[in-house]
N, CA, C and O atoms as a GROMACS GRO file, in nm:
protein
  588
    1UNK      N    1  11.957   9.236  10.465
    1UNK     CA    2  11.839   9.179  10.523
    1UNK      C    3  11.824   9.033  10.483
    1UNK      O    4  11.823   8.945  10.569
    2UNK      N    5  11.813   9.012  10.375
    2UNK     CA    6  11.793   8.882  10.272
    2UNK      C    7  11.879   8.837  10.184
    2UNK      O    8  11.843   8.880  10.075
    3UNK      N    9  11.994   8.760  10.172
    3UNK     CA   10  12.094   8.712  10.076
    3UNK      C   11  12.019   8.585  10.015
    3UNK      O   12  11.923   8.533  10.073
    4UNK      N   13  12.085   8.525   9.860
    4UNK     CA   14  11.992   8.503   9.800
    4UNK      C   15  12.090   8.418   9.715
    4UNK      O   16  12.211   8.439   9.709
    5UNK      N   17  12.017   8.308   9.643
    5UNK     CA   18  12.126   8.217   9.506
    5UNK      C   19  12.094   8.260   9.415
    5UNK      O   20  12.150   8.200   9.324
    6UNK      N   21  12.015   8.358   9.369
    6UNK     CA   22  12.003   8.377   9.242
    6UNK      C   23  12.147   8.455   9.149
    6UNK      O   24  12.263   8.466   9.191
    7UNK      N   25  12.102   8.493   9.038
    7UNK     CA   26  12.193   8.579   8.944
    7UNK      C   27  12.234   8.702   9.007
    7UNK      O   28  12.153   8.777   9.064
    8UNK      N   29  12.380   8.729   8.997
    8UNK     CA   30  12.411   8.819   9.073
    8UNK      C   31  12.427   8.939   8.918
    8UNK      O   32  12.473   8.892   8.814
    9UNK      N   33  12.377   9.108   8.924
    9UNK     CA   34  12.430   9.158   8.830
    9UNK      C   35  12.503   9.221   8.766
    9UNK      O   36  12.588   9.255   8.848
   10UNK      N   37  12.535   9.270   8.657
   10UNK     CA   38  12.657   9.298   8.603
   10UNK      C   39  12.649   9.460   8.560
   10UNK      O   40  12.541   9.500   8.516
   11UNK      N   41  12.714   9.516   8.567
   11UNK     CA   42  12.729   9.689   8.507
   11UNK      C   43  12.666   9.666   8.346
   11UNK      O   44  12.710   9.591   8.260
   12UNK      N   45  12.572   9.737   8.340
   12UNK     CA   46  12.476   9.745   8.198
   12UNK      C   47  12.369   9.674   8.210
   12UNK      O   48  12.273   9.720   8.149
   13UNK      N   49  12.347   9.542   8.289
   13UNK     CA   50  12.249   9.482   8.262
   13UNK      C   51  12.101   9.561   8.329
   13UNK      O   52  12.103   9.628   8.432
   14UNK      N   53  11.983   9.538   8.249
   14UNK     CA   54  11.882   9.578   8.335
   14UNK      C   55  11.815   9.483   8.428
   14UNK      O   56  11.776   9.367   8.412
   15UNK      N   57  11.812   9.588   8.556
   15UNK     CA   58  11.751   9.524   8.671
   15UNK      C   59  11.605   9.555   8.702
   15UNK      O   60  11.581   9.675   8.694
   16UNK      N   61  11.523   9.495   8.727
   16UNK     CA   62  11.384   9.502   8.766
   16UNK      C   63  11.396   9.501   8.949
   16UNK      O   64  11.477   9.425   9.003
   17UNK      N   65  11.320   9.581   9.018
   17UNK     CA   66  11.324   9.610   9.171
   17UNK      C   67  11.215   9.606   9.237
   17UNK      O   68  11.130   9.679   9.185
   18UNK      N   69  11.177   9.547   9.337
   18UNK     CA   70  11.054   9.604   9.403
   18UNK      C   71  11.109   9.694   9.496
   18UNK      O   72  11.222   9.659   9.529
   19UNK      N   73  11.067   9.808   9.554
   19UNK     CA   74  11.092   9.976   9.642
   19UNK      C   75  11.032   9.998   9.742
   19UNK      O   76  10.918   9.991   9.697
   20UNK      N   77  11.019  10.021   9.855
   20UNK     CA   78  10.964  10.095   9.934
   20UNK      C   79  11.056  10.178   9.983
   20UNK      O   80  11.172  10.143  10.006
   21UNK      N   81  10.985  10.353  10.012
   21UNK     CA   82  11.054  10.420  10.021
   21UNK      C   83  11.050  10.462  10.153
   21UNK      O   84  11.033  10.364  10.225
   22UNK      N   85  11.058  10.590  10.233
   22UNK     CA   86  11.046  10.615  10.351
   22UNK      C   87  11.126  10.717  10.376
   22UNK      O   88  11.248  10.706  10.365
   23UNK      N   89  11.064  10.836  10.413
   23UNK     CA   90  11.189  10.997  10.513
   23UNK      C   91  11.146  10.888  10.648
   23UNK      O   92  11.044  10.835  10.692
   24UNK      N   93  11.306  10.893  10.681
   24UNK     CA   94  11.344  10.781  10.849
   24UNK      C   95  11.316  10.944  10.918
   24UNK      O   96  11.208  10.965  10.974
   25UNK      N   97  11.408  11.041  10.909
   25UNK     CA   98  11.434  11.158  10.998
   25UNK      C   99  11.309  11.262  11.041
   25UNK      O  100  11.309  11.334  11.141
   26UNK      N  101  11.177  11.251  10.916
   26UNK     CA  102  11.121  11.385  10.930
   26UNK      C  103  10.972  11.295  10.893
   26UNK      O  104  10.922  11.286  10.781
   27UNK      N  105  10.927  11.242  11.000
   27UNK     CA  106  10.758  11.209  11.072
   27UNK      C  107  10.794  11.072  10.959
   27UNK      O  108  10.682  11.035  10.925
   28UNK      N  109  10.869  11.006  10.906
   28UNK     CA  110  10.864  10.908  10.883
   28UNK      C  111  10.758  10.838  10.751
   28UNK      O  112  10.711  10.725  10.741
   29UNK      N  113  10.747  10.960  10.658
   29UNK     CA  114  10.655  10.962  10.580
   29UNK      C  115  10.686  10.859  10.420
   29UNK      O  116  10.785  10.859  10.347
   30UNK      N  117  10.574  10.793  10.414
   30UNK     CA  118  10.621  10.696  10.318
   30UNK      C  119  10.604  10.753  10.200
   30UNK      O  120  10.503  10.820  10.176
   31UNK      N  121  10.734  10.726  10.084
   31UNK     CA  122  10.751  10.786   9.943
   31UNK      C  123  10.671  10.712   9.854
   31UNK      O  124  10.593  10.781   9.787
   32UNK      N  125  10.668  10.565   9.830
   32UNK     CA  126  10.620  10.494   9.760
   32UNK      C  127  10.653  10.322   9.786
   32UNK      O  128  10.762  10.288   9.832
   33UNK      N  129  10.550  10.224   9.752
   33UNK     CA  130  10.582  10.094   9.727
   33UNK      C  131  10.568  10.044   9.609
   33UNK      O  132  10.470  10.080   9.544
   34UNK      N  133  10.648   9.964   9.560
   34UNK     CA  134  10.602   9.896   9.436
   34UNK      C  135  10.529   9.773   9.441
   34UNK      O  136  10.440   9.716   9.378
   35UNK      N  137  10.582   9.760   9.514
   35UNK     CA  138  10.499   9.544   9.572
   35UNK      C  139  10.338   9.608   9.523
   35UNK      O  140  10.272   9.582   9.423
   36UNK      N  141  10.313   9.691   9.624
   36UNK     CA  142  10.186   9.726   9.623
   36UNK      C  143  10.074   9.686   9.472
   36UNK      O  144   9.983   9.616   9.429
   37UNK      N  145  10.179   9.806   9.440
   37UNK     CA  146  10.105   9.756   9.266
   37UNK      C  147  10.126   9.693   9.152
   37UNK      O  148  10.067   9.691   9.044
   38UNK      N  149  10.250   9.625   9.209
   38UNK     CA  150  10.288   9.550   9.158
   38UNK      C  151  10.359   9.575   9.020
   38UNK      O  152  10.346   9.491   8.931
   39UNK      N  153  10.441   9.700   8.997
   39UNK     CA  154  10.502   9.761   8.932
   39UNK      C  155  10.606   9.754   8.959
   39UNK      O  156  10.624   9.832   9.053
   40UNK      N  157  10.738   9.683   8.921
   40UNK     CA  158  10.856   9.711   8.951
   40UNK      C  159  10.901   9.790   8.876
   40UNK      O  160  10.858   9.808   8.762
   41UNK      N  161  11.024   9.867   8.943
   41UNK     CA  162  11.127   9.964   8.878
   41UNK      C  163  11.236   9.890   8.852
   41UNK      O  164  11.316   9.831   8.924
   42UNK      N  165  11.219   9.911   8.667
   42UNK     CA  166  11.353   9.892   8.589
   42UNK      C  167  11.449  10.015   8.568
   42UNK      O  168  11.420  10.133   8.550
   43UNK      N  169  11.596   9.941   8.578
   43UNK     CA  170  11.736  10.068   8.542
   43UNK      C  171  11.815   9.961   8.498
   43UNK      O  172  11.804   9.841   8.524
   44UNK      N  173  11.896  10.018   8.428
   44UNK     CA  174  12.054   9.988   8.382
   44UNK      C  175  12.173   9.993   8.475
   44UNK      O  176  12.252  10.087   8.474
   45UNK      N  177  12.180   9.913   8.536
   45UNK     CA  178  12.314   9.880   8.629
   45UNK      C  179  12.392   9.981   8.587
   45UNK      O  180  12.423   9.988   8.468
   46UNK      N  181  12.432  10.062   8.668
   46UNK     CA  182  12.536  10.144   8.615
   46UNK      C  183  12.539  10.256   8.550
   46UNK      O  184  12.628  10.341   8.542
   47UNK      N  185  12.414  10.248   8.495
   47UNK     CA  186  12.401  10.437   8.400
   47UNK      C  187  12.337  10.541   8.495
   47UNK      O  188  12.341  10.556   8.617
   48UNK      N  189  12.284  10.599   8.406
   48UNK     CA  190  12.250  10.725   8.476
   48UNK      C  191  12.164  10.746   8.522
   48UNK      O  192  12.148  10.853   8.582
   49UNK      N  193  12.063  10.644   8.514
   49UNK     CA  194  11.892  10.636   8.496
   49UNK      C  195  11.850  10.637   8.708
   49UNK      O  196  11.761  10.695   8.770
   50UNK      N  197  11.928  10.572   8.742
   50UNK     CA  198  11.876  10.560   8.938
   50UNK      C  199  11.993  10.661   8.967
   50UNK      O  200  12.096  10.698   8.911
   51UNK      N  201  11.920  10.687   9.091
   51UNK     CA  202  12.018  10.742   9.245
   51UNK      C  203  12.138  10.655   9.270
   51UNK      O  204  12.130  10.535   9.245
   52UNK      N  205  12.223  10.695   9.306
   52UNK     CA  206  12.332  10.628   9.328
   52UNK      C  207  12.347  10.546   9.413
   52UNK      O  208  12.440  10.465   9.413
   53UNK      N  209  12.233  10.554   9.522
   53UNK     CA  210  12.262  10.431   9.617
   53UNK      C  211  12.164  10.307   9.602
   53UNK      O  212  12.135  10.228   9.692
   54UNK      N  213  12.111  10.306   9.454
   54UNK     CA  214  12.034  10.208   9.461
   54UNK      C  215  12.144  10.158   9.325
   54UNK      O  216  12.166  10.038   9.321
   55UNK      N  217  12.190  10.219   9.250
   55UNK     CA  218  12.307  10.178   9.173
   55UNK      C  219  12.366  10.066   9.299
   55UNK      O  220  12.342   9.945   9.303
   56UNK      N  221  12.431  10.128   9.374
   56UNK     CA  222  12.509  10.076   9.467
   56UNK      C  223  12.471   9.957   9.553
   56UNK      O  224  12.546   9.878   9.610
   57UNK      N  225  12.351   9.962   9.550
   57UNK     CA  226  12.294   9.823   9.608
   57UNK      C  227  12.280   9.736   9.576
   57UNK      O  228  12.317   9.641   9.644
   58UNK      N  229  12.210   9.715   9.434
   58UNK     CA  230  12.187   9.652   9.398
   58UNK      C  231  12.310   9.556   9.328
   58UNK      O  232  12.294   9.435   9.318
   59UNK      N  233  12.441   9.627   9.277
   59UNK     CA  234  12.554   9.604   9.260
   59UNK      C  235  12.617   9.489   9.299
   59UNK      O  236  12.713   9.427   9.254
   60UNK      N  237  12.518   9.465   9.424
   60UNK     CA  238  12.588   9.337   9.515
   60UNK      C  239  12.483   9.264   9.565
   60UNK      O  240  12.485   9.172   9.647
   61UNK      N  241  12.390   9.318   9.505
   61UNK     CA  242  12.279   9.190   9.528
   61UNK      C  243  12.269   9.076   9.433
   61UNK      O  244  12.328   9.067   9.326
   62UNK      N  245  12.147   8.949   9.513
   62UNK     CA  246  12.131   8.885   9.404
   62UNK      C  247  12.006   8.836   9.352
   62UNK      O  248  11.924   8.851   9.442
   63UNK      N  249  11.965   8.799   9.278
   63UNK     CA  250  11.789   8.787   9.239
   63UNK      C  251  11.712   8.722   9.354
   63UNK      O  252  11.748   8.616   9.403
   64UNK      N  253  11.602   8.793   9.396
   64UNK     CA  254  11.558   8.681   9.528
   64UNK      C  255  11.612   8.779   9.667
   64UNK      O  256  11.563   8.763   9.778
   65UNK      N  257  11.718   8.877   9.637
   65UNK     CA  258  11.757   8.915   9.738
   65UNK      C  259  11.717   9.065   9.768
   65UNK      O  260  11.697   9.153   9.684
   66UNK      N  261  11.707   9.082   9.965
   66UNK     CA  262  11.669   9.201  10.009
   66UNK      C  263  11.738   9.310  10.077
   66UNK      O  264  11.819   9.261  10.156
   67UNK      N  265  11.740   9.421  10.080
   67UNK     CA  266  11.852   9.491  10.104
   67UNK      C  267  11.769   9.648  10.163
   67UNK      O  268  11.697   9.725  10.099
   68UNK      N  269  11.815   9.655  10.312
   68UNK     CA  270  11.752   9.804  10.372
   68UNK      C  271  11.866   9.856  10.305
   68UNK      O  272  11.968   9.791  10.284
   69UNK      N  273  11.844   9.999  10.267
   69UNK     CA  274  11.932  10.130  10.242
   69UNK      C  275  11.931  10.263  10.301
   69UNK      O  276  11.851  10.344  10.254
   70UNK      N  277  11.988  10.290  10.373
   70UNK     CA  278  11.968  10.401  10.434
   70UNK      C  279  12.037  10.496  10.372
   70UNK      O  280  12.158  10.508  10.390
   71UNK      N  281  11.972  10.574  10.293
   71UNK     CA  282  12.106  10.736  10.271
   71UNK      C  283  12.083  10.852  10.381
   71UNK      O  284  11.979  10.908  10.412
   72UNK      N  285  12.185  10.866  10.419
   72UNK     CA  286  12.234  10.994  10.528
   72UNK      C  287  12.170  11.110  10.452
   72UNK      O  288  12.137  11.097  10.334
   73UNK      N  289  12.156  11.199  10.508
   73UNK     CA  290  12.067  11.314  10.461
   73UNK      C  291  12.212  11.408  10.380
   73UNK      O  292  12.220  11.462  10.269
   74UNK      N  293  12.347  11.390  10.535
   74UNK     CA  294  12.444  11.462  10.464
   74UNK      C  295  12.498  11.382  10.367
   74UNK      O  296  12.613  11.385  10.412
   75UNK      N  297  12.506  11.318  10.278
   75UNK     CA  298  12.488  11.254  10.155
   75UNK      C  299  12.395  11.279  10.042
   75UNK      O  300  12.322  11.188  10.004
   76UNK      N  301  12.392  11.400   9.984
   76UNK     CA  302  12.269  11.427   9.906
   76UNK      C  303  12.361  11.345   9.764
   76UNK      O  304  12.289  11.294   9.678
   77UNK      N  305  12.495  11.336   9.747
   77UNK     CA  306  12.549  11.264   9.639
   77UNK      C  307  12.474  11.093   9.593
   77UNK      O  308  12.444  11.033   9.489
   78UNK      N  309  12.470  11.077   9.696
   78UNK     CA  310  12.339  10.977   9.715
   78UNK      C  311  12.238  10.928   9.666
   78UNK      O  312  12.201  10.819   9.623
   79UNK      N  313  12.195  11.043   9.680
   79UNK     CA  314  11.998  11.024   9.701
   79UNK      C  315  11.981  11.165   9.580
   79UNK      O  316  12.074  11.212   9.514
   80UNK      N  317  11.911  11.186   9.579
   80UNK     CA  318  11.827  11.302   9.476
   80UNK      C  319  11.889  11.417   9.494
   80UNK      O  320  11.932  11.461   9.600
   81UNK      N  321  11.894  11.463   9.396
   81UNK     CA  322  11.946  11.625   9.414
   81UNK      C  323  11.870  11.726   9.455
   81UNK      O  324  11.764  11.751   9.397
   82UNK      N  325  11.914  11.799   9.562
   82UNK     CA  326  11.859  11.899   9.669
   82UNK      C  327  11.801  12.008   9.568
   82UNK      O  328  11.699  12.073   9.589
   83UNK      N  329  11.883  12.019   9.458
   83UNK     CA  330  11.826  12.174   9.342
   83UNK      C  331  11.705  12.072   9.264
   83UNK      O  332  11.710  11.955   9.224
   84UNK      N  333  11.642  12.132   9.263
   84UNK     CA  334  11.474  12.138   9.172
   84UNK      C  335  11.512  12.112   9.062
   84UNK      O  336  11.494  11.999   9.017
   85UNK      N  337  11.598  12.243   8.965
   85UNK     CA  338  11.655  12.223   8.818
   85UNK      C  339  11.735  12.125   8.794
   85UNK      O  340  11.761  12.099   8.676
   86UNK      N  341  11.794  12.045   8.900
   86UNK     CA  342  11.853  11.920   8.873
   86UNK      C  343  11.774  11.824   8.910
   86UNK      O  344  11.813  11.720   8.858
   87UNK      N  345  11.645  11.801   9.001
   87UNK     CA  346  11.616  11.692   9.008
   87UNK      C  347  11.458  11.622   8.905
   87UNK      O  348  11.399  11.514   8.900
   88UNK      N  349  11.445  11.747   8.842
   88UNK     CA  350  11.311  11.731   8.775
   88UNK      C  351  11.359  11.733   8.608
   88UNK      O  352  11.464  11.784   8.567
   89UNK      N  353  11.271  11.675   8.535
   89UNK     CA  354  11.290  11.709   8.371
   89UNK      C  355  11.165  11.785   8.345
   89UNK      O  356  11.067  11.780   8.420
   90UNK      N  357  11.169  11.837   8.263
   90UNK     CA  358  11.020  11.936   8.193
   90UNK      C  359  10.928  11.867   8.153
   90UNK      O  360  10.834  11.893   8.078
   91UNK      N  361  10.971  11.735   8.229
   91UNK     CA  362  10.841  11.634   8.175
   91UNK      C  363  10.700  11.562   8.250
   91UNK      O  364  10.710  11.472   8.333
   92UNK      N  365  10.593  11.610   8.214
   92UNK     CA  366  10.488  11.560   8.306
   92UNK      C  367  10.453  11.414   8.287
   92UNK      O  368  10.420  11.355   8.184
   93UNK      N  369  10.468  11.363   8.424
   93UNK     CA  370  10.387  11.219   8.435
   93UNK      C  371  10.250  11.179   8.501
   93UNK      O  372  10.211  11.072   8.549
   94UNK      N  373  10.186  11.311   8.487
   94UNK     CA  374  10.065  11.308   8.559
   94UNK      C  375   9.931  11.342   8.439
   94UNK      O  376   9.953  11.390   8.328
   95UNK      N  377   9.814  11.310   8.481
   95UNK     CA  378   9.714  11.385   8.356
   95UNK      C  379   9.734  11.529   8.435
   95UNK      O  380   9.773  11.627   8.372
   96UNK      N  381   9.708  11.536   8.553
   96UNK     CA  382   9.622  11.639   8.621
   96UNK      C  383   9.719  11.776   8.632
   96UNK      O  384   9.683  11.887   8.670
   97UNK      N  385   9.906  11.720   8.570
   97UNK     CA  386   9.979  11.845   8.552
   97UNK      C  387  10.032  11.885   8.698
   97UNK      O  388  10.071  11.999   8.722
   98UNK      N  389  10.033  11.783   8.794
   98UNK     CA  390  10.131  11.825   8.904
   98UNK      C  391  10.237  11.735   8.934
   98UNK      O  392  10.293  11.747   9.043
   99UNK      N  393  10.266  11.661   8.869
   99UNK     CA  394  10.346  11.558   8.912
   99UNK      C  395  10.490  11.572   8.792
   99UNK      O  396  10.471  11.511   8.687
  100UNK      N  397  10.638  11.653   8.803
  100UNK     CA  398  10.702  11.647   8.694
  100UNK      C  399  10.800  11.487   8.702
  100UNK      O  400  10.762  11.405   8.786
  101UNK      N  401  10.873  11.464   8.647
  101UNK     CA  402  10.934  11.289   8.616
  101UNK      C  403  11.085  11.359   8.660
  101UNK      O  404  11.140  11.463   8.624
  102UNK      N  405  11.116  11.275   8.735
  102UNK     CA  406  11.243  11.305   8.812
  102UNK      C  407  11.362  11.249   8.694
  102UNK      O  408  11.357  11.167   8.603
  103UNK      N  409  11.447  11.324   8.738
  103UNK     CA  410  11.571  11.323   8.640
  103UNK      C  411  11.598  11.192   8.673
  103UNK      O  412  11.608  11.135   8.564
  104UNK      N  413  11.622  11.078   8.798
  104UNK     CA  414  11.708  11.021   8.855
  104UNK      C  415  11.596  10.936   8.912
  104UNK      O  416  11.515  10.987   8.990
  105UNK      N  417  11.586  10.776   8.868
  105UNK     CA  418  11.489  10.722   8.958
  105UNK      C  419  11.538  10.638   9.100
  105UNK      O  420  11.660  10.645   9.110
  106UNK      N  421  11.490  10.577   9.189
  106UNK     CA  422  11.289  10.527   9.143
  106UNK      C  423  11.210  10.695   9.138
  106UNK      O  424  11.241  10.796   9.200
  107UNK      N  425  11.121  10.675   9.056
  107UNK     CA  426  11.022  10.811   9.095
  107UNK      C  427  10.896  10.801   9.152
  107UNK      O  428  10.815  10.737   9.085
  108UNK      N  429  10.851  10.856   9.281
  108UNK     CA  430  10.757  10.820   9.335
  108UNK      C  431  10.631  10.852   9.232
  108UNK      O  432  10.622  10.956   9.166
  109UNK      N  433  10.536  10.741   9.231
  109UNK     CA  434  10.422  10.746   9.180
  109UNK      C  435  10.286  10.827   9.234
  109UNK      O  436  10.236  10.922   9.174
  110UNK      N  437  10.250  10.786   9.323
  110UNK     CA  438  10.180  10.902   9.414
  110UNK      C  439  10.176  11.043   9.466
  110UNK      O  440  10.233  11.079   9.569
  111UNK      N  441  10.102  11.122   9.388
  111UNK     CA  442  10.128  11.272   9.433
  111UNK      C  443  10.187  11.291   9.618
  111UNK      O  444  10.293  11.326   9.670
  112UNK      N  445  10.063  11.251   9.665
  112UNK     CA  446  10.157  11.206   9.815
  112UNK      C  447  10.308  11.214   9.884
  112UNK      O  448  10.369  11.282   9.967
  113UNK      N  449  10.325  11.121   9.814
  113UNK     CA  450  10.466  11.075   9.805
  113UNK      C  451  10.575  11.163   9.748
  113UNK      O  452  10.668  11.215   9.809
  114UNK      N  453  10.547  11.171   9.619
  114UNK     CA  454  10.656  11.290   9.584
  114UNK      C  455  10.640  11.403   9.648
  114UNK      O  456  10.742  11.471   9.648
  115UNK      N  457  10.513  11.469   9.726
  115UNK     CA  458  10.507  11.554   9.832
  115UNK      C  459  10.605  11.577   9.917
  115UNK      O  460  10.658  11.687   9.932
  116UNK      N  461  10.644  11.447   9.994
  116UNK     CA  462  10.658  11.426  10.147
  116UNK      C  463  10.808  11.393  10.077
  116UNK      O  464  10.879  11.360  10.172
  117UNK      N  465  10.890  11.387   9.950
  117UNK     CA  466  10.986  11.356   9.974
  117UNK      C  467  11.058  11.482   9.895
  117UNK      O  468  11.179  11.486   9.871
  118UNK      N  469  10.976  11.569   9.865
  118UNK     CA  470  11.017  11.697   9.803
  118UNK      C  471  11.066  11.786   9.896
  118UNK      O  472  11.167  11.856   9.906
  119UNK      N  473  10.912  11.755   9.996
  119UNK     CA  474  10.924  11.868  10.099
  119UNK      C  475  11.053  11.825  10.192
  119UNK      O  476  11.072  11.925  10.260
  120UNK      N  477  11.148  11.729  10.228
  120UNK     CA  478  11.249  11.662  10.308
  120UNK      C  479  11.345  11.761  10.263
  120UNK      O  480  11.413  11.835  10.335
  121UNK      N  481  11.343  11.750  10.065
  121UNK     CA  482  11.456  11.786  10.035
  121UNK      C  483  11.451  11.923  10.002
  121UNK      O  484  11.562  11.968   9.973
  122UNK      N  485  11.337  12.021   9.994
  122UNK     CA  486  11.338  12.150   9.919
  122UNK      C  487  11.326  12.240  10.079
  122UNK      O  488  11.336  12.362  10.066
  123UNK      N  489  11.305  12.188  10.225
  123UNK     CA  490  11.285  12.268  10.322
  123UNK      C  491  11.402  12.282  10.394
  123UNK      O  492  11.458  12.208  10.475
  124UNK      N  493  11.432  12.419  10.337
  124UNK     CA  494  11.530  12.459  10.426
  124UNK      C  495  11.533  12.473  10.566
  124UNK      O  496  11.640  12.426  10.602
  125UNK      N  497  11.470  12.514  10.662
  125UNK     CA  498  11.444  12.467  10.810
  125UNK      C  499  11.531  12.341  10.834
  125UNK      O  500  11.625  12.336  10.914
  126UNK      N  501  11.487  12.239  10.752
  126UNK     CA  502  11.510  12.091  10.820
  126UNK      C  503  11.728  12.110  10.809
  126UNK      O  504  11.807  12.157  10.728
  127UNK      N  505  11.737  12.032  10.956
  127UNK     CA  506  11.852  11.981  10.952
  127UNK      C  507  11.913  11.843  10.857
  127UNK      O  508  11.844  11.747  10.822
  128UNK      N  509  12.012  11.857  10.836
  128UNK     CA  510  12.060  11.719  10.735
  128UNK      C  511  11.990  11.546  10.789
  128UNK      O  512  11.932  11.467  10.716
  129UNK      N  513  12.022  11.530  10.944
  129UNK     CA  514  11.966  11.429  11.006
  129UNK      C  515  11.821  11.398  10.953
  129UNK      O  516  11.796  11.278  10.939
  130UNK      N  517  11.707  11.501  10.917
  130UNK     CA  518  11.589  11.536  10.904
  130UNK      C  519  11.524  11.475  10.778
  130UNK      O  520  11.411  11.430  10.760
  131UNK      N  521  11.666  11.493  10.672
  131UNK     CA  522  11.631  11.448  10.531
  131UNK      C  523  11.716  11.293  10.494
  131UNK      O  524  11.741  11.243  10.384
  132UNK      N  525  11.746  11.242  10.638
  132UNK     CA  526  11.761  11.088  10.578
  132UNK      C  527  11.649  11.029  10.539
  132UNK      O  528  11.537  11.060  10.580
  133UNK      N  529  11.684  10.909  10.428
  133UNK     CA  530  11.563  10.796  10.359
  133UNK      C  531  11.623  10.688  10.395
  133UNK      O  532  11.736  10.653  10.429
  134UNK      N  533  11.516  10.642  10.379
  134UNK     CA  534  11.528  10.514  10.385
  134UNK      C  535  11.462  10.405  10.283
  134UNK      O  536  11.347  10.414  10.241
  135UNK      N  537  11.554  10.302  10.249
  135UNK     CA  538  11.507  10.215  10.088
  135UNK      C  539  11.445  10.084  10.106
  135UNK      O  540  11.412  10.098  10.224
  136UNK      N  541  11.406   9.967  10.075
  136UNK     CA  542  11.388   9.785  10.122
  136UNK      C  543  11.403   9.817   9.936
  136UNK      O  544  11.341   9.897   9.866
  137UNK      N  545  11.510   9.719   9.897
  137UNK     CA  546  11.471   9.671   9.796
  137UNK      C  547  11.503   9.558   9.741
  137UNK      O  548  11.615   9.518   9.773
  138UNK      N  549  11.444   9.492   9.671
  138UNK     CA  550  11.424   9.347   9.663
  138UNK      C  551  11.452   9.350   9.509
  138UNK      O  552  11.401   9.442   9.445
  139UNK      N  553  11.547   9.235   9.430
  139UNK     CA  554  11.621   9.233   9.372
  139UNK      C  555  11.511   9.101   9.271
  139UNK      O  556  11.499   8.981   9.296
  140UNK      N  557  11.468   9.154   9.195
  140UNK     CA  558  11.341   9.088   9.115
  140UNK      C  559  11.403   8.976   8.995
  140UNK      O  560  11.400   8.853   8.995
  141UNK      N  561  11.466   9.083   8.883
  141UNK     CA  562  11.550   9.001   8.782
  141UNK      C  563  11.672   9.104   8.741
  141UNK      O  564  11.707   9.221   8.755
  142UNK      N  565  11.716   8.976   8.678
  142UNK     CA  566  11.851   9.064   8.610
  142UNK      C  567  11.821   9.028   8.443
  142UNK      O  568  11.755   8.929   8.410
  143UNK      N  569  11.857   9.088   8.383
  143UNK     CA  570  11.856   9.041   8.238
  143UNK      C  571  11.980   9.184   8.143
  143UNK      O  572  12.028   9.293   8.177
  144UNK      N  573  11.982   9.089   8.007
  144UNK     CA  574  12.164   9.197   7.993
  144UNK      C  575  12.044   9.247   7.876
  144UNK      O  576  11.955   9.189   7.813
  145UNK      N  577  12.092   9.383   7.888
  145UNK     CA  578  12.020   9.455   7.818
  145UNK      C  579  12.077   9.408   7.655
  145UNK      O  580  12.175   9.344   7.616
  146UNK      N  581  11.920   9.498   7.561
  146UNK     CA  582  11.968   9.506   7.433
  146UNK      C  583  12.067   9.530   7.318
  146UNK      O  584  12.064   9.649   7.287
  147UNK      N  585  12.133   9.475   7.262
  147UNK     CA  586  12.214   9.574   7.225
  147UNK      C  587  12.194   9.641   7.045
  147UNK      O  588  12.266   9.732   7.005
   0.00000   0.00000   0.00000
């Protein structure tokens, strides 16, 4: 979408992101923004901490820069894992006790949201086409992590 002069980053370093999320295939329901609140999502280039296609994006971005992502639905290697016991930790990020912290980020913040992107991936009915997403993410900073 947006190419950019800034710092391009490196495997390990942490990246800061702004997100918007989006199911493209199934009523088009939005997962989450960060702009919004102005919360960006930090990961480690390269570990284990994001989805793989935001690993992958960002890989070749550069600070300043914007990037649509589309993951294919038949691509769950991708995007979040289709099993529950793999995509959740036993850990609550909510007061109110419905919201668990995803193994694998970005993690949607809004009960809402993790709704509409649960239900994509936990409804069996839906065809693969059904559970594509869609990403915008904007490439904030780079900085080399601690050591």
């Amino acid at each position: 979408m947006n190419s950019s002069e800034g710092a391009a980053p490196q495997p390990g370093d942490v990246v800061a992101v702004h997100w918007s999320g989006y199911t493209k295939g199934y009523q088009g329901k939005r997962i989450d923004n960060t702009s919004v609140r102005d919360e960006p999502y930090e990961f480690v280039l390269g570990g284990d901490g994001a989805i793989k296609a935001f690993s992958e994006a960002v890989s070749t971005m550069k600070v300043g820069g914007i990037r649509r992502v589309e993951v294919p639905g038949d691509r769950p290697e991708l995007a979040y894992p289709r099993d529950r016991s793999q995509r959740f930790t036993d850990e609550l990020v909510s007061a109110d006790g419905k919201i668990f912290k995803y193994r694998y980020g970005p993690q949607p913040v809004e009960l809402g949201g993790q709704r509409a992107l649960d239900f994509v991936l936990d409804n069996p009915t839906l065809q693969d086409f059904n559970r594509t997403l869609l990403f915008d993410i904007k490439l904030l900073t780079v900085r080399k992590a601690p050591r």
